[in-house]
C-alpha positions in Angstrom: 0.0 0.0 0.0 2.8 2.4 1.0 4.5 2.1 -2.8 0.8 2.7 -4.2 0.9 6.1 -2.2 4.1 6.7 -3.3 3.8 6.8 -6.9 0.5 8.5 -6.8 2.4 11.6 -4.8 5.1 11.5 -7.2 2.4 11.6 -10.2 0.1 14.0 -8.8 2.8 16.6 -7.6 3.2 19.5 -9.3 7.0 20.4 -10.9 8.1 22.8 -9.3 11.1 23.4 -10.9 12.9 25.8 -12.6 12.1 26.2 -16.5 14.7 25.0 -19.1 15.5 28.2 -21.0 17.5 27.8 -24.2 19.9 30.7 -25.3 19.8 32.3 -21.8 23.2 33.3 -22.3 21.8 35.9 -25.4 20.1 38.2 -22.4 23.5 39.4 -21.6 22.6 40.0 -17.7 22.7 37.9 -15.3 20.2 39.5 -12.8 17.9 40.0 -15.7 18.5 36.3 -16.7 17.6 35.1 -13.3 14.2 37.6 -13.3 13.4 36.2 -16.5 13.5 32.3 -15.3 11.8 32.8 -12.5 9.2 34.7 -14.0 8.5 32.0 -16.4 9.3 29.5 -13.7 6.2 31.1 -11.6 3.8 31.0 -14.9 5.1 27.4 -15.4 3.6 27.1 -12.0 0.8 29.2 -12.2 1.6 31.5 -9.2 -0.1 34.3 -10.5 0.7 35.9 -7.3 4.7 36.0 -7.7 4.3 36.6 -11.7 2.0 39.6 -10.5 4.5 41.3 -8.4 6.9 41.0 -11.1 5.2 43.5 -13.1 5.4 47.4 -12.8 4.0 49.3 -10.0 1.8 51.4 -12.7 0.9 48.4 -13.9 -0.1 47.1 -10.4 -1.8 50.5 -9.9 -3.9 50.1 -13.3 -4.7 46.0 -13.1 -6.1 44.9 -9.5 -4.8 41.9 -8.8 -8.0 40.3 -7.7 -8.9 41.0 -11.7 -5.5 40.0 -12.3 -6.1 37.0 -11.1 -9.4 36.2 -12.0 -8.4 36.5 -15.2 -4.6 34.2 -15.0 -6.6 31.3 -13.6 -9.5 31.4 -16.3 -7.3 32.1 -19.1 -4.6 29.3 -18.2 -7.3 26.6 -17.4 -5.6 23.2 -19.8 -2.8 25.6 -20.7 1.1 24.9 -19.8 3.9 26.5 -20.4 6.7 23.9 -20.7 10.0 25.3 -22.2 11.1 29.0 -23.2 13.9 30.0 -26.0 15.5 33.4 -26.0 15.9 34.3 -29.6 17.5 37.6 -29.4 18.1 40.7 -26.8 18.3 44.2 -27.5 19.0 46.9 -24.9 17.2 50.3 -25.3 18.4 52.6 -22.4 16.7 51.6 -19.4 15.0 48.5 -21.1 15.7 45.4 -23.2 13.5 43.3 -25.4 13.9 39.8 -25.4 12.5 38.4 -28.3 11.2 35.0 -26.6 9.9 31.7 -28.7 7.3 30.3 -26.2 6.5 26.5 -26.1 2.8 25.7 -24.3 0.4 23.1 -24.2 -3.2 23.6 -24.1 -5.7 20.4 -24.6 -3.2 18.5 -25.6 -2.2 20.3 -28.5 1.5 21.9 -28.7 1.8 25.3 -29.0 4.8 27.5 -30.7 4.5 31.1 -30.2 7.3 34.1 -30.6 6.8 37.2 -28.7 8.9 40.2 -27.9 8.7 40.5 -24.2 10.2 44.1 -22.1 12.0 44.2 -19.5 13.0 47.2 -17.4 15.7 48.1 -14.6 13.5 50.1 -11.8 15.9 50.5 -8.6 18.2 48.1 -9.1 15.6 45.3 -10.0 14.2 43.9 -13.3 10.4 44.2 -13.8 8.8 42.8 -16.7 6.6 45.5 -18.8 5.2 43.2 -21.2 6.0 39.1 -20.5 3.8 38.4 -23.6 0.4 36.6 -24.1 0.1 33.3 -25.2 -3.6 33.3 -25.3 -3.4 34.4 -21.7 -4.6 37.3 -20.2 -5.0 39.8 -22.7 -3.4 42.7 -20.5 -0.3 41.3 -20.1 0.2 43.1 -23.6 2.1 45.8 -22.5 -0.4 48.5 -21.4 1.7 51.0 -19.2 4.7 51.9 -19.5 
């Protein structure tokens, strides 16, 4: 009985770990590297919470979190994000673009999608100002700046 309950924990746990990200190295930053895998690590993991406080104080000051929210768990319902590949980064003063091919599964059916994401250096710590959509949340489109 004890091995029964042990592979049903091991099956039914979530992964919780870090995403795989190819081409990391093209960011260029390390602290921005490590912001950008843990953001995607948190979305991986739908902790809306955590992804939500990685965005922009304007942008927390313009999208509630309880609508935030709302809207993260209805949007992601048989959607997963299961690897990310950096494609190319571009600095731009204060912020850089990472142009980001997303890999997702929703219903069973694989999902390729390329996005440019922003980034932005705000007191010594990356905040995302547009992580990109993926049939998510439409207002994670960049909205403020």
């Amino acid at each position: 009985m004890l091995n029964i309950l042990i592979i049903f924990f091991l099956i039914s746990s979530p992964d919780t770990s870090a995403i795989e990200i190819i081409g990391e190295e093209k960011i260029g930053d390390i602290n921005l590297s490590q912001t950008v895998r843990d953001y995607y690590t948190f979305e991986k993991d739908k902790d809306w919470k955590l992804t939500y406080e990685y965005r922009t104080r304007k942008f927390r000051e313009t999208v509630d979190y309880d609508l935030y929210l709302n809207k993260m768990m209805e949007s992601s319902k048989g959607w997963n994000l299961i690897g990310v590949e950096i494609l190319e980064a571009t600095r731009e003063s204060s912020t850089i673009s990472i142009e980001i091919k997303f890999v997702s599964v929703r219903k069973n059916v694989k999902h390729f999608y390329t996005e440019q994401t922003k980034w932005v250096a705000i007191n010594g710590k990356w905040k995302s100002l547009k992580p990109g959509v993926r049939g998510l949340f439409h207002l994670n489109e960049a909205i403020v700046y």
